[in-house]
N, C-alpha and C positions, 0 to 999 in steps of 0.2 A: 759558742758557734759550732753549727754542724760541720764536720770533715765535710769538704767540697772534692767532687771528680776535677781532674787537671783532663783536661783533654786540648792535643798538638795539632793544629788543623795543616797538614801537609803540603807545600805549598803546589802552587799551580806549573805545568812542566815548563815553561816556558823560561822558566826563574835559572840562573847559574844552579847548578849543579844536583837540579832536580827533573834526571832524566831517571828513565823507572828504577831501573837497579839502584839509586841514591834514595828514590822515597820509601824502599824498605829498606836500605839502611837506617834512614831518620826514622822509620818503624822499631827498628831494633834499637837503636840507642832512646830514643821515647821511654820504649818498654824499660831498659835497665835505669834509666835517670828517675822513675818512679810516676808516669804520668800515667794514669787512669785507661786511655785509649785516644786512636788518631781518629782524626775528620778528612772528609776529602768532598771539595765542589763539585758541582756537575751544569755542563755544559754539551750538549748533543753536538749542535755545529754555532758557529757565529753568523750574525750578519754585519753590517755594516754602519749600523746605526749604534753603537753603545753609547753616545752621546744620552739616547734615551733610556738609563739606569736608572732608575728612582732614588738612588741612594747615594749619591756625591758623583765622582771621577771612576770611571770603569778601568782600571789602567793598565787592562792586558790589552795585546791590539789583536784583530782578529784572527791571523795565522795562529796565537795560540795553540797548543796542542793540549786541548783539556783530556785526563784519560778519563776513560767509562769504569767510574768511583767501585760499583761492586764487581769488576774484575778487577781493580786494584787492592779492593777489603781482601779479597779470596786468598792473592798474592801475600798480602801481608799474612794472612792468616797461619799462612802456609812458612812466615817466617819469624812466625812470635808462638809466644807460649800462653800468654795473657792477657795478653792487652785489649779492649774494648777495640771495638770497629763501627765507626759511625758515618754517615755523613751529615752534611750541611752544605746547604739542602739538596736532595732528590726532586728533579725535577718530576714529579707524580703522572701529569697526565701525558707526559712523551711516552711511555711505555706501556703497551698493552697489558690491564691488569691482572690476567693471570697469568703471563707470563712474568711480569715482575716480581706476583708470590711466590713461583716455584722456582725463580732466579734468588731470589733472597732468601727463603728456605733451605736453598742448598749450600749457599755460602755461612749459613748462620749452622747447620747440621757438620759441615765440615770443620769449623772452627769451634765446635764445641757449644754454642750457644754465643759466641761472644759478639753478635750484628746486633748494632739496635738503629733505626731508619728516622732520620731528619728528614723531615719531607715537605714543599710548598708548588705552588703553584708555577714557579717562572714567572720572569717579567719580557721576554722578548720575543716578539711575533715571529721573528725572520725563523722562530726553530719549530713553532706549531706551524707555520704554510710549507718548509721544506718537508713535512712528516704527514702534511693534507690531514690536520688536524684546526679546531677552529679554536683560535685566541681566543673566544670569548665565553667556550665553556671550559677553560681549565677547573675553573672554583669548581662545578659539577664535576669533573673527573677525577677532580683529586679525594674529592668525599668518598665517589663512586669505586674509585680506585682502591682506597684503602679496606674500606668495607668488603667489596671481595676477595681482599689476602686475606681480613680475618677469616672470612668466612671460609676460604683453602686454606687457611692454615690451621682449623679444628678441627671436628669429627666428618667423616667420610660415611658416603658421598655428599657435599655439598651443593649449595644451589644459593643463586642469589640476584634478585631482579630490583633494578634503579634504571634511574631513565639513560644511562649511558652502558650498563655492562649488567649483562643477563645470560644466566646458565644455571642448569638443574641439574642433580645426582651426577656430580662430575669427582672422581679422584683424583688429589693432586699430592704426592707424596715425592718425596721426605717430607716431612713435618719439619719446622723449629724444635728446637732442643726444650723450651721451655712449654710446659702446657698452656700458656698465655698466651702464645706469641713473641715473631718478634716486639719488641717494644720501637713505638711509635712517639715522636715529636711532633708535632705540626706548628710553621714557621707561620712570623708574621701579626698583624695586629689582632687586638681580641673585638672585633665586630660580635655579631650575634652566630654568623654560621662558623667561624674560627670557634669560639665557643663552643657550638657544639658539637665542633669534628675532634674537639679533644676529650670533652667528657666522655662523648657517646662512641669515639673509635682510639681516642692516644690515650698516650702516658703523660705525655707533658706537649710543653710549649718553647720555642726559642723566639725570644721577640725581635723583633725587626730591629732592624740593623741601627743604631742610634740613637734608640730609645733610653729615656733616662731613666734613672734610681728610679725618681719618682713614677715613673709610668709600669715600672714595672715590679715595682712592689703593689700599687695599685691592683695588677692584674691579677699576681701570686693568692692575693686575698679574696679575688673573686672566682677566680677559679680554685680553692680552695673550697669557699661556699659553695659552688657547683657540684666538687666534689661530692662533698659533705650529703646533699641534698639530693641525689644521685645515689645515693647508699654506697658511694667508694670511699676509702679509708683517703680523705685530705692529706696525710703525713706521705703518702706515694706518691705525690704530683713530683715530676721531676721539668726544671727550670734551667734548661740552656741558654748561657748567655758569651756572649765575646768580649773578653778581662777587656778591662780599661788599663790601654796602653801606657805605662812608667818609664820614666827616663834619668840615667843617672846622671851625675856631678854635670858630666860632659854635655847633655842633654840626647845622648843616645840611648834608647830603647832598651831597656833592660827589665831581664824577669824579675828578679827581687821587687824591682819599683812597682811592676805591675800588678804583681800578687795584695802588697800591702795596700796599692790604690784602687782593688777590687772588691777588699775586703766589706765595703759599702753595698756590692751587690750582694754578698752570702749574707749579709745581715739582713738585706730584704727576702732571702729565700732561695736567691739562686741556688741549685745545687749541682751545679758544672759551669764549669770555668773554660772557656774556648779561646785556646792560645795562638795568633794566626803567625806561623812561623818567618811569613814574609815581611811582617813588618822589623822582624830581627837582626836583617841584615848577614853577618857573619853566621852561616850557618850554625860550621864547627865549633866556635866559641863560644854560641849560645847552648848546645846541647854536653860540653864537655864543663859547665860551668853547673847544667841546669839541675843534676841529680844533690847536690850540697844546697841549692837556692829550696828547692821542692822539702829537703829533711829537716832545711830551720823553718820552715813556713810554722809547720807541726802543727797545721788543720788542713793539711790535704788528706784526703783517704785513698784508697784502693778502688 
């Protein structure tokens, strides 16, 4: 089995003891426990409806104070020496696309290279009408969206025309660190355009929230063929997924459990492991426990 990235998704501020100065500290102790890099949600503003989450129980209430994820990467960045910077998910089409290049360029330049961008669409209208943006072309923005970072974030001057975001011989510097870019996820199920916002603009995929083994092995293999068919090396696809939650003796939540009840996803291909800190409960005890859980795992990597 391939060493799997451990990545700590940082919780939401609203949670005890995750007021800013506390989520770079869980940056910092992440970092020495041996996990790969953190994750951070995003949320512009709330509305009133979360009842309507596609995905179970939304169980922030709306006063939540979500912070703005790449001024929190920055922060971290600024107090780690290593650690990967991601989020999950960026909501894509809230942010005018070049100004999200040259916002993520510079957070990826300042920390060395170390941003890499989970990104999807959103599920909640109340944050496209407070931004006079329209719910129903996010899918276009967020293709449209990403396409123009690559295209700012390679050779100069760049230009780049879709039916949402159009501009010619424009400079946008700092670059990313890597001559790739930054590297790209795109969340969510594998339809036909999901497909091909990954072959044709990401690196990888994180499946939707719930998805099983089997659906996502499934995918790993198709998009792998895409790959392949594509003329890009298959072996680079990278596979974010959210560990399947372990629970010890007591039936509380525990990383050891979760690691070895995961183990079923790296075998289908995942290669990142997304740890969400709030189902942990005790902070302290989880990350003061976690760097000896992480060294016997001995298939995590760096």
């Amino acid at each position: 089995m391939s060493p799997v990235k451990l990545t700590l998704r940082l919780p939401i501020a609203s949670e005890p003891g995750s007021d800013p100065a506390s989520l770079l500290h869980i940056a910092q102790r992440a970092e020495a426990a041996g996990f790969s890099a953190v994750s951070i949600s995003d949320h512009v503003v709330m509305g009133p409806h979360a009842d309507r989450y596609p995905w179970g129980d939304f169980v922030f209430p709306p006063e939540a104070p979500w912070y703005e994820p790449l001024t929190v990467l920055a922060a971290v960045a600024a107090a780690t020496t290593r650690l990967g910077l991601t989020t999950g998910i960026l909501i894509v089409p809230l942010r005018p696309a070049v100004l999200l290049a040259k916002w993520a360029a510079t957070v990826d330049a300042i920390s060395g290279g170390r941003l890499e961008l989970g990104v999807g669409t959103g599920w909640q209208k109340e944050e496209f009408d407070a931004l006079g943006i329209d719910h129903a072309d996010r899918g276009q923005m967020l293709t449209d969206g990403i396409a123009a970072c690559r295209a700012l974030w390679g050779s100069d001057p760049a230009s780049c025309q879709t039916s949402t975001v159009s501009f010619s011989d424009i400079w946008c510097d700092p670059k990313p660190v890597s001559p790739g870019g930054i590297p790209v996820l795109f969340s969510g199920t594998l339809n036909g355009r999901n497909l091909r916002r990954i072959v044709e603009l990401g690196d990888g995929w994180i499946p939707i929230m719930g998805e099983r083994r089997e659906g996502i092995a499934a995918g790993i293999v198709e998009l792998r063929r895409r790959f392949d068919a594509a003329g890009r090396d298959p072996a680079s696809l990278r596979v974010r997924s959210t560990a399947r939650v372990g629970r010890d003796a007591d039936g509380a939540p525990d990383l050891a459990a979760t690691l070895e009840r995961s183990r079923v996803l790296v075998e289908a291909g995942v290669t990142d492991l997304d740890i969400p800190l709030t189902f942990y409960g005790d902070q302290e005890r989880f990350l003061d426990r976690a760097e000896a859980v992480i060294a016997a795992a001995g298939w995590i990597g760096e």
